[in-house]
N, C-alpha and C positions, 0 to 999 in steps of 0.2 A: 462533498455534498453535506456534510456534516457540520461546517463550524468548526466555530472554537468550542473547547471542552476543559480545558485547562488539564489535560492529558489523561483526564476521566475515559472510564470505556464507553465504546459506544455499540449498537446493535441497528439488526437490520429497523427496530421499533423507532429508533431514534428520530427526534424529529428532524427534519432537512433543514437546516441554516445556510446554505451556502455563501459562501462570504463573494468569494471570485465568480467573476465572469462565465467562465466554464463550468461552475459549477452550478451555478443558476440555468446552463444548457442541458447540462447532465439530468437534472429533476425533471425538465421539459421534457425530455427524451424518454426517460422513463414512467409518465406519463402516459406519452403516445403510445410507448408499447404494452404496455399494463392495459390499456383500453379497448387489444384486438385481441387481449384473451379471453378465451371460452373452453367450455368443458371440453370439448375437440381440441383445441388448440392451446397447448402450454407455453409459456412464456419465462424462459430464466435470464434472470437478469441478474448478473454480477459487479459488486462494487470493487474494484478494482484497488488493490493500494499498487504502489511505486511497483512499476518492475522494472526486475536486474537480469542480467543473465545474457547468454552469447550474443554479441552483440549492443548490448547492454551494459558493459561492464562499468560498475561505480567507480572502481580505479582509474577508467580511463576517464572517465567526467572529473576526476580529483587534479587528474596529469594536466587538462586542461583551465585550471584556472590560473597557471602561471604567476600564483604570487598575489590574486586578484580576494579580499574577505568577501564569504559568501553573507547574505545578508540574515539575520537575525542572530538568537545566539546560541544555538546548536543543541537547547535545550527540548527540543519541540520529538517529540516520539516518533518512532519511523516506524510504519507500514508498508511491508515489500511483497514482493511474493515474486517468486525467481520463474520466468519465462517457461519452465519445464513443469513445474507446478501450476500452474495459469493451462496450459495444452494439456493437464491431466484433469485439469477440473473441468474445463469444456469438454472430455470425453466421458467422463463422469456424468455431467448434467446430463447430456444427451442418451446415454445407455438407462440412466435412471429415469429419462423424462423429468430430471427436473421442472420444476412451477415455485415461483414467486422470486421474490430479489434477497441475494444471499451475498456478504461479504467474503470478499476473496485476498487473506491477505495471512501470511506465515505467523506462524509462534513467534518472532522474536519481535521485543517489543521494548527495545533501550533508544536511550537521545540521539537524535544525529554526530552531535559531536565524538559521543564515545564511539558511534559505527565508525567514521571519518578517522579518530585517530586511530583504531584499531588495524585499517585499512593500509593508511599511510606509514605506520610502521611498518607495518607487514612487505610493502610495498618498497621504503627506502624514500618517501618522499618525504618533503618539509610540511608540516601540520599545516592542516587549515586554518587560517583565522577569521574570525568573526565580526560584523558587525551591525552592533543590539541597537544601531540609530534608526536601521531601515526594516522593515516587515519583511520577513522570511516569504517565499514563495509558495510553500504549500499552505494551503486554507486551513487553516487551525493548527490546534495542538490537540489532537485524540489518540486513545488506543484502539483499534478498531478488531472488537473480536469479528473471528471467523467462526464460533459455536455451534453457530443455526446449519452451515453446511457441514461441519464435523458431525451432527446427530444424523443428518440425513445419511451418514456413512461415508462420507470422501477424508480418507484416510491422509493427513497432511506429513508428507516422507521429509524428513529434511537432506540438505545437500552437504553430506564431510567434504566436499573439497569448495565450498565457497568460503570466503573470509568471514561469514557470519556463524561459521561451524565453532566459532569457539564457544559465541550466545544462545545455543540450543539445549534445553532443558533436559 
C-alpha cells in the first residue's frame, strides 16, 4: 500500500501510494473497516509484509523456478514476517485490544538478492538470476518499520532455525 520509496522507511503515517491493483483494494478495505470503529468497538488492522514459514517455505518457491530469472533486480528490500510471528501478533492484538493500523513485518531488512542467495547456498541450489528489463512484483522498494507495534509491547522473537537467522541483529 505504500509505493515506491526508494528503500526509505516507511510508517504506519505514511501516505498510501499503492502502485498495484491489490493494493489499491487493500486501502479500500481499510477504509471500510476503519469506518465501523467506535469507542466500543476496536479495530486492528495489520500491514502485512511477505510471509514465510511452514508451508511457506522461500526455498521451495526458489526450487520452483527451474532456471526461469525472477523479474527486477533483486535490489528491492524485503519485508517478511515468518507465519508464527503473524499468529503471535493476532494474539497479541486481541489480549491487548489492539486499535488502529500497525505494521507487521520482522527486523530484518536486506535485498532480495542477498536473502535469495543466502538461501540458495544454504540450500545447494543454482543462484537466482535476474531480470532489471521487467518490474519486480512487489509494489515498491520500502523498509517497512514495525515500531508503532514494538512500543505498544509485542515483543518481535526471532527464528534461529530459519535461513534468515544468519541477518538478525
Amino acid at each position: 500500500v505504500y509505493g515506491e520509496h526508494q528503500g526509505e522507511i516507511v510508517t504506519e503515517d505514511t501516505p498510501l501510494t499503492p502502485e498495484l491493483h491489490t493494493g489499491k483494494i487493500l486501502v479500500a478495505t481499510e477504509e471500510q473497516l476503519r469506518s465501523i470503529a467506535s469507542p466500543q468497538r476496536h479495530v486492528c488492522l495489520f500491514r502485512l509484509g511477505e510471509i514465510y514459514g511452514p508451508g511457506r517455505e522461500i526455498a521451495n518457491r526458489l526450487r520452483q523456478l527451474n532456471g526461469r530469472p525472477l523479474l527486477g533486480t533483486g535490489e528491492n528490500i524485503t519485508n517478511l514476517i515468518h507465519l508464527d510471528q503473524l499468529i503471535s501478533a493476532l494474539d497479541f492484538a486481541l489480549t491487548m485490544d489492539l486499535n488502529g493500523t500497525y505494521n507487521l513485518c520482522n527486523d530484518i531488512h536486506i535485498t532480495r538478492q542477498k536473502m535469495y542467495d543466502q538461501i540458495c547456498q544454504q540450500e545447494g541450489l543454482p543462484a537466482v538470476t535476474w531480470d532489471g528489463t521487467k518490474k519486480r512484483y512487489h509494489g515498491g522498494n520500502k523498509t517497512v518499520s514495525n515500531q508503532k507495534l514494538k512500543d505498544a509491547g509485542f515483543l518481535m522473537v526471532p527464528h534461529s532455525n530459519e535461513y534468515l537467522a544468519d541477518f538478525h541483529h
